[in-house]
Structure formats: structure tokens, C-alpha cells
N, C-alpha and C positions, 0 to 999 in steps of 0.2 A: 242468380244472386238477387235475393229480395231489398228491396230500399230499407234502410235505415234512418233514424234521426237522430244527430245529438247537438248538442248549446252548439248555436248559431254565433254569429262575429259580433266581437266585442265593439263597441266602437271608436276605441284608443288600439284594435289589433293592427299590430305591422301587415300591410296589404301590398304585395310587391305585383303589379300591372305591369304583363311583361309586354312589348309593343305598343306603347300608352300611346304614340302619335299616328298613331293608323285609325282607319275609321271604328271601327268595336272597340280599339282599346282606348281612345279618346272617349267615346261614348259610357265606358265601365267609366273610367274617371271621373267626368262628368256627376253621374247618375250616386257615386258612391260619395261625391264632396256634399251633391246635394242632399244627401241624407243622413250626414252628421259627421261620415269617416275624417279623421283627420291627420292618421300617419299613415299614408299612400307612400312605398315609395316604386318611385320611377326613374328610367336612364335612357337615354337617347343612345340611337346608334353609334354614337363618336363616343362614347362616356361605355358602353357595354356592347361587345359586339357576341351578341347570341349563336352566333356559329363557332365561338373559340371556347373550346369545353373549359379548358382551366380558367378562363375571363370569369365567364358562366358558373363555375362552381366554388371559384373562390368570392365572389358577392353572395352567393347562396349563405355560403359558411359564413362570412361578415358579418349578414346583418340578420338571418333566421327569421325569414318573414314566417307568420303563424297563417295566414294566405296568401296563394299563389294563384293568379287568371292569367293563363295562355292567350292572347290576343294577338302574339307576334307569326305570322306568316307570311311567304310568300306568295301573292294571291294576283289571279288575273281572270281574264276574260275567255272565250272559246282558241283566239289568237294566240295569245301570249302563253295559255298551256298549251297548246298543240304544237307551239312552233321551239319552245323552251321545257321541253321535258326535263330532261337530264338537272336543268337547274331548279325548276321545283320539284323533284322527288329528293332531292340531293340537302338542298336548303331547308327544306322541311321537317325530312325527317332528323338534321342535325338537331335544327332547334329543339323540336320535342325531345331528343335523349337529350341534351343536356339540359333542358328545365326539368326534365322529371327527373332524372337520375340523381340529377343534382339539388336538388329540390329534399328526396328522398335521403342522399349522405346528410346534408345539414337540419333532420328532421323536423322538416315541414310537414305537418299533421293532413291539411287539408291544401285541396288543387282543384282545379278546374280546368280541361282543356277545352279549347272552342275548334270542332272542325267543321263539316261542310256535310248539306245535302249531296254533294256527289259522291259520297260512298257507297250508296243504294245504287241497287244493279239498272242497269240503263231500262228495263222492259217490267219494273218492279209495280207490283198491284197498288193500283192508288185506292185512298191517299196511303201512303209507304207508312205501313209502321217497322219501329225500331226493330223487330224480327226479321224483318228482311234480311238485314245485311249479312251479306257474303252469298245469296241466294240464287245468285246469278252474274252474269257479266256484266263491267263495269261500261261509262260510256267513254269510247276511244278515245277521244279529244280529248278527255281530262284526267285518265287513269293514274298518269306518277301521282298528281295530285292526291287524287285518291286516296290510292295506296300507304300516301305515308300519312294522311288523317286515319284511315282506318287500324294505323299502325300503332297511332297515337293513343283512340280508344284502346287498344289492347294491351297496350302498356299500364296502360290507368286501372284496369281491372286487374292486372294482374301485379301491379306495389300494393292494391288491395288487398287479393286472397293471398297474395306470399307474406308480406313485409305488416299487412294491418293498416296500413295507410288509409286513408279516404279522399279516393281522388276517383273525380269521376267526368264525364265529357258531357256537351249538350253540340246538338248538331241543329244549328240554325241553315232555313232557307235562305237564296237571297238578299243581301243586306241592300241596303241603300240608305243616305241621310248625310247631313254635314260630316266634313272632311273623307265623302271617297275619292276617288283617284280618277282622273280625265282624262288620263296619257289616251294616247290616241289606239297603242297598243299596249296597254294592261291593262283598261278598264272594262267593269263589268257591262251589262246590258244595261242597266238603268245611265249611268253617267254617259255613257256611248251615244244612247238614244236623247238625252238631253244635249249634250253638247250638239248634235246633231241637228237637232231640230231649233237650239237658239242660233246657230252658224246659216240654218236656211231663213231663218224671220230676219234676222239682221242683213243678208246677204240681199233678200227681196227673192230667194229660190222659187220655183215655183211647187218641186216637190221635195222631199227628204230620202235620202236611201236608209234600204232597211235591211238587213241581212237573213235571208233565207225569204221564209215560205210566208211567213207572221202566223204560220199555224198554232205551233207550239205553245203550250200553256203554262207558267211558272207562276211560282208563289212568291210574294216580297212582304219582306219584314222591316220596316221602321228601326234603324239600330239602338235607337233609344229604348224603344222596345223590347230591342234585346239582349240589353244592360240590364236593366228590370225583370229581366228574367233567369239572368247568370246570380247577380247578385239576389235574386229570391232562392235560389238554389243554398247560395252556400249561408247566409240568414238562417235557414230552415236546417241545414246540417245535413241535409240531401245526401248520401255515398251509397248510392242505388248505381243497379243497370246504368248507362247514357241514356240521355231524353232528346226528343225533339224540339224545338225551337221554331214556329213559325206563326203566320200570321191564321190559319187553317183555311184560307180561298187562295182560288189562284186567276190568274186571268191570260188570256191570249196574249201573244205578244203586238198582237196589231192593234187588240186594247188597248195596250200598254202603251203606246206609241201615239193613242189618241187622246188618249189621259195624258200626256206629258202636250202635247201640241196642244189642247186645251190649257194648261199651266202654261206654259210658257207666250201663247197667244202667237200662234202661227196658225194660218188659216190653209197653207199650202194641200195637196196630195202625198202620199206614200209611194213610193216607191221602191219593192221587193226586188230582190236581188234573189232570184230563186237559184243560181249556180253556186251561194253562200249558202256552208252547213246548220243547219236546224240544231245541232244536238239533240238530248234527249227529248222524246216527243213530249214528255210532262214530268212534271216533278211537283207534287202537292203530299205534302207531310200531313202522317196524324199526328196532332199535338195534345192526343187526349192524356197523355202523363203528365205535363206540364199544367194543362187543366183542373188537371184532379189535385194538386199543389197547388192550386189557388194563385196562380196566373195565365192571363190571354192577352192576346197585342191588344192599345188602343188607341191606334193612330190608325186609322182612313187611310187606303191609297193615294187617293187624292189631294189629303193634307200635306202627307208627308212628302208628296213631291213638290210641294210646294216649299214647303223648307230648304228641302234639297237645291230646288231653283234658287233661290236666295241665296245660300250657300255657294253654290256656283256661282252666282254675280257677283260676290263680293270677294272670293278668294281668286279668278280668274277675267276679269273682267276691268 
């Protein structure tokens, strides 16, 4: 399917941010007040629960938002999908059939779903472009997951080519930035590795544990970033193929780990825990579609964990 363009969001259109208090969908919020939007709407979990289809499709049919952003997931860390499968394949994939199905009864034109670099096959030629996927095998640890993002793209093409819809996916690297999630077991690798390393400065540790090898290479995306990049999509009228979404470098994770111990101003050693899984050896996206649309990140690794740090001080500390 070749991309298309047509008129872009009005800025009086009803914009309904589904998962608005999570970190992406606070960031879509954000990023769309700051740029003029002013009828967002939004519903917390106690006001709309996203897994009760009739909840889910009678607020569709209410209030006909003319856009829809996917932001609501069930998301964790290598832990918390490994050890919680059954309830992220489960959860996930409710949510998406009822925001697109539902989406599509009460004819909502345009969608966007947000899934995840781990749908590309665990051993996939870097940097991964969007043809990969389905190319090969998924990485064990995090397959339900997976599975039901890759479910989601293919739901999205296909209210397209059946129904005329225009709803189409971007698969962001990585996130990290104000409000992700610190739980000890659902958070991702960046929150993980901060919370870690401000619990050893504060404690006077002498090193930080690190889970696996620090071999492993990944790429991170600034969420605000990646706000600016949802919202350039549907601006633009975008209802092409899925894009990728990333920052286009990636770095070690023992990098990574020295860049946050630099931000946060811990002077201690690392400490590798090599009997802890590595996941997939790398994960670095082409983001040359998103490029050629006239967006790239521009937030610094660096910067942006600095925010992050602050962030972290102020919501947990």
C-alpha cells in the first residue's frame, strides 16, 4: 500500500487520547495543547475502562471523535513480560479490538495506533526496516506482547483496504521522559537503570547492579519526541504503510548506564549480573520514512535524561 495524503487536523477537531495518563499519552497531550488543539478528549481508568467493549463503544458512538491516538497499553520491562504473559497478550489485544472496532462503528475517519519496536524478529538486519516484520522469529521474553501490537498493525491496514478508513500504526523505539513508570517490576530499562543508580548515590553504594552482559545495544527516543512525531503523521494526513519512530543511533547498555551515572552524579562502579537475560542483542530502527515526512528526534540522550532525572525527583522522591 503506497502512502497517501489528505487535510490534516483541524484545530477545533474532537481528538480522543486514549491512555492520556501514561507516559506517550501524556506526552501526545502535552505536545497537541502546546500547539493550539483545544477539544482533546480524555478519561481515566475509573471514568472508561478500555477492556469493557460496550464501555469502549458506547463513548465512541457519544461523542465521534474525528481523531483517535492509541497510547493505552499494557507495557513493561523484560520481567514483567516474561513473567506476565497471558495478561499482556490478553489486555492488549482487548484494547486494540475495541478502540478500532469501535472507533470504526461510530465512523471515525482517521486513527493512529502506537505499538512497539519488539515486533521485528529478534535476529532482524539492523537498522530494522519496516519489511522485516514477520521475517523471522520474535524475541521469547516479550512475544505475547508482540504479537498483539503486530495484531494491531494489521488490524489498521486492513479497516483500510476493507472499510476506507485511514488508520495507520507507527512503531516507536524505546521511550523514556516524564511520567514513565518506576515500579520495581514493570519498568522499562531506562527508569530501572535510574532508579538504580539514584538508590546507590543516595545509599553511598559503592557499585550499581546491571542486569545481563551491558553488551546489548538499543535505541531511545525522548517521548516528547515522539509526540511530534504521531502528531506530524496525522497533521500531514499520513494513511500509508506503518512507520518507524526512533531516535536513528543506538547505544550500549553500559553506555547507557554511564550516561545516567553521569546525570544523576554517581561516581560508583557497575556491576553486571551476567546470569540476567540480555534480550535481544540490538534493536536500532530505520527511521528513513519518518525522515522523508519531515521529522527526526531532537532531544540528545543526554538532555533527555536529564529531564527524565527531574522528573523522577519530583514525582518519587
Amino acid at each position: 500500500m503506497s502512502a497517501q495524503y489528505h487535510r490534516g487536523m483541524d484545530h477545533s477537531a474532537r481528538i480522543f487520547v486514549a491512555g492520556h495518563r501514561g507516559m506517550v499519552g501524556s506526552a501526545i497531550v502535552r505536545r497537541l495543547q502546546q500547539r493550539g488543539y483545544t477539544n482533546l478528549l480524555v478519561r481515566t481508568r475509573q471514568e472508561l475502562d478500555l477492556l469493557d467493549q460496550r464501555a469502549t463503544y458506547g463513548f465512541l458512538a457519544e461523542h465521534r471523535p474525528d481523531f483517535v491516538f492509541i497510547a493505552a497499553a499494557k507495557v513493561g520491562g523484560i520481567l514483567a513480560n516474561n513473567t506476565y504473559r497471558a495478561d499482556f497478550i490478553q489486555q492488549n489485544l482487548q484494547t486494540m479490538l475495541n478502540l478500532v472496532h469501535g472507533s470504526h462503528l461510530a465512523g471515525v475517519e482517521r486513527l493512529l495506533f502506537l505499538g512497539s519496536s519488539c515486533i521485528y524478529p529478534k535476529m532482524a538486519p539492523q537498522p530494522i526496516r519496516e519489511e522485516s516484520l514477520l521475517s523471522g522469529p520474535l524475541e521469547e521474553t516479550n512475544s505475547p506482547y508482540a504479537i498483539a501490537k503486530i495484531a494491531g498493525i494489521t488490524m489498521c491496514e486492513s479497516y483500510t483496504r476493507q472499510h476506507g478508513r485511514r488508520y495507520t500504526s507507527a512503531m516507536p523505539c524505546n521511550l523514556y521522559g516524564p511520567g514513565d513508570n518506576y515500579d520495581p517490576e514493570g519498568s522499562h530499562v531506562i527508569p530501572a537503570i535510574i532508579r538504580k543508580v539514584h538508590h546507590a548515590k543516595v545509599r553511598h553504594e559503592r557499585s550499581v547492579p546491571v542486569w545481563g552482559t551491558g553488551t546489548p545495544r538499543r535505541e531511545f527516543l525522548f517521548v516528547d519526541d515522539l509526540a511530534d512525531g504521531c502528531i506530524r503523521l496525522m497533521e500531514l494526513g499520513y494513511d500509508g504503510p506503518f512507520v518507524n519512530i526512533g531516535s536513528g543511533s543506538d547505544v550500549t547498555i553500559r553506555e547507557l548506564v554511564e550516561t545516567v551515572m553521569d546525570v544523576v552524579g554517581y561516581t560508583g562502579s557497575i556491576e553486571l549480573d551476567t546470569s540476567k537475560p540480555d534480550g535481544t542483542p540490538r534493536k536500532l530502527m530505520d527511521v528513513s520514512r519518518m525522515h522523508a515526512l519531515g521529522w527526526k528526534a531532537t532531544t540528545s540522550l543526554r538532555d533527555g535524561l536529564r529531564i527524565a532525572y527531574d522528573d523522577f525527583l519530583a514525582r518519587h522522591m
